[in-house]
N, C-alpha and C positions, 0 to 999 in steps of 0.2 A: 242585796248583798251587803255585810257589814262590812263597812272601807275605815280605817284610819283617817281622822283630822290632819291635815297638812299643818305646819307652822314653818315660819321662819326660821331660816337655816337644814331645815329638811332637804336632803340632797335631790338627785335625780339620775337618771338609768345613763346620763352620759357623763356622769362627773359633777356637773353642775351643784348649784343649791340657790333654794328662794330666799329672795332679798329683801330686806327690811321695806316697811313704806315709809314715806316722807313726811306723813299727818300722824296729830296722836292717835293711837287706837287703844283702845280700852277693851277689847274682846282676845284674850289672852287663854293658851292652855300648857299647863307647866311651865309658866314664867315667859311665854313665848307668845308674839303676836301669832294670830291665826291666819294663814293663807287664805286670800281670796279669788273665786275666780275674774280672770279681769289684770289679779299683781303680776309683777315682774320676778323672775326666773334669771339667774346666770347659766348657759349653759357651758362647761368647759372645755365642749370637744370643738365647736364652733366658735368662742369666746366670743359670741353674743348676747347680748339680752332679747329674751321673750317674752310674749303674756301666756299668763296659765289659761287653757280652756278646759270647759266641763267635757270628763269622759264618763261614761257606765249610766246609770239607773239617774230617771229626772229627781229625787227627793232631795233635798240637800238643808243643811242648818241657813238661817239669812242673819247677815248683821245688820241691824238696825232696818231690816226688811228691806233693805235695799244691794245688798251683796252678799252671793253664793260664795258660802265656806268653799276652799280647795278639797280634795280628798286623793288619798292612794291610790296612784293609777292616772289620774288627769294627765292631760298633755300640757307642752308648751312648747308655742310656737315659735324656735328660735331660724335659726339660717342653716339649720342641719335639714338636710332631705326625711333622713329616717327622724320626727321628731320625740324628743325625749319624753318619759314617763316621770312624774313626782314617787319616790320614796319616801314613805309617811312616817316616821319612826321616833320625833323629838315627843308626841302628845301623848305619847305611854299608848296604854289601852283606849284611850278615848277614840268611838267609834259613833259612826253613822250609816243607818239601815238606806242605804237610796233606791232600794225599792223597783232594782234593775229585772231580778225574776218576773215579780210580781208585774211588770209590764209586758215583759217577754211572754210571758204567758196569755196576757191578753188577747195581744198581738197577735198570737200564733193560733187561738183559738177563734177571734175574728176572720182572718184569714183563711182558714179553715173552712168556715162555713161560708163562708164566701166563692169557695171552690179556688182560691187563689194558690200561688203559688208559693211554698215561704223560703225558697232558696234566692236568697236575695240579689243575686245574681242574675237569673232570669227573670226580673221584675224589672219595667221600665215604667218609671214616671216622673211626670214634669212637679219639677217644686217651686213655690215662690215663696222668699221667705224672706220679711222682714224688720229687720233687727233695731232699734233705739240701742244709742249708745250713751251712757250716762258714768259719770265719774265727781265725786264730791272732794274727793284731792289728789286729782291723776288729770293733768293735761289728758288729752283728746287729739291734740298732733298726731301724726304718726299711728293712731290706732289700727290694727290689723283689719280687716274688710275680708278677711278668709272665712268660712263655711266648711267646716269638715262635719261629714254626717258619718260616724262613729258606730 
């Protein structure tokens, strides 16, 4: 599905908006640094800071091959229960295909022939997942240890 580039200052579904980073970045769209996932998020219904997680389709743009562009839709995880969505709208039309059908499809055809079930609902299974966390000018304090499967 084509999603909108997130940038800074790009709001979100509770008032909010993303926040500058603290290191230079040189990866810019319309005068604007590009959200990444991982940055920080104001959110203003809970006036706290969160970090953006990846939501929708795996494909996404990498800066410097080392961090995922945000995109329209992404969460971020602040102290609100219902957590907020990114509003993409500072990077104009600039879009990225992440490729969310084209897995769902997969998915849904594998399963399938598997004779599985794809209401994901009545699907139980055990996951073990994990994560390196890595930051080139983000403290690691405090990093969130949350899992939302999406």
């Amino acid at each position: 599905m084509l999603r909108r580039i997130a940038v800074v200052g790009d709001t979100l579904t509770s008032g909010g908006v993303i926040l500058p980073y603290g290191c230079e970045m040189d990866f810019m769209f319309h005068g604007r640094q590009v959200a990444l996932i991982g940055g920080e998020s104001y959110c203003g219904k809970c006036e706290s800071a969160g970090v953006i997680i990846k939501a929708g389709g795996p494909t996404r743009l990498n800066y410097m091959n080392t961090r995922e562009v945000a995109l329209h839709g992404d969460i971020v995880l602040c102290k609100c229960e219902q957590h907020p969505l990114i509003i993409a709208l500072h990077a104009g039309d600039s879009t990225v295909d992440d490729e969310a059908e084209r897995y769902a499809t997969a998915l849904s055809s594998t399963s399938a022939s598997r004779g599985e079930a794809s209401d994901a609902s009545t699907q139980s299974r055990a996951y073990d997942e994990q994560v390196a966390a890595r930051a080139s000018c983000a403290a690691l304090e405090g990093y969130p240890r949350l899992l939302l499967r999406v």
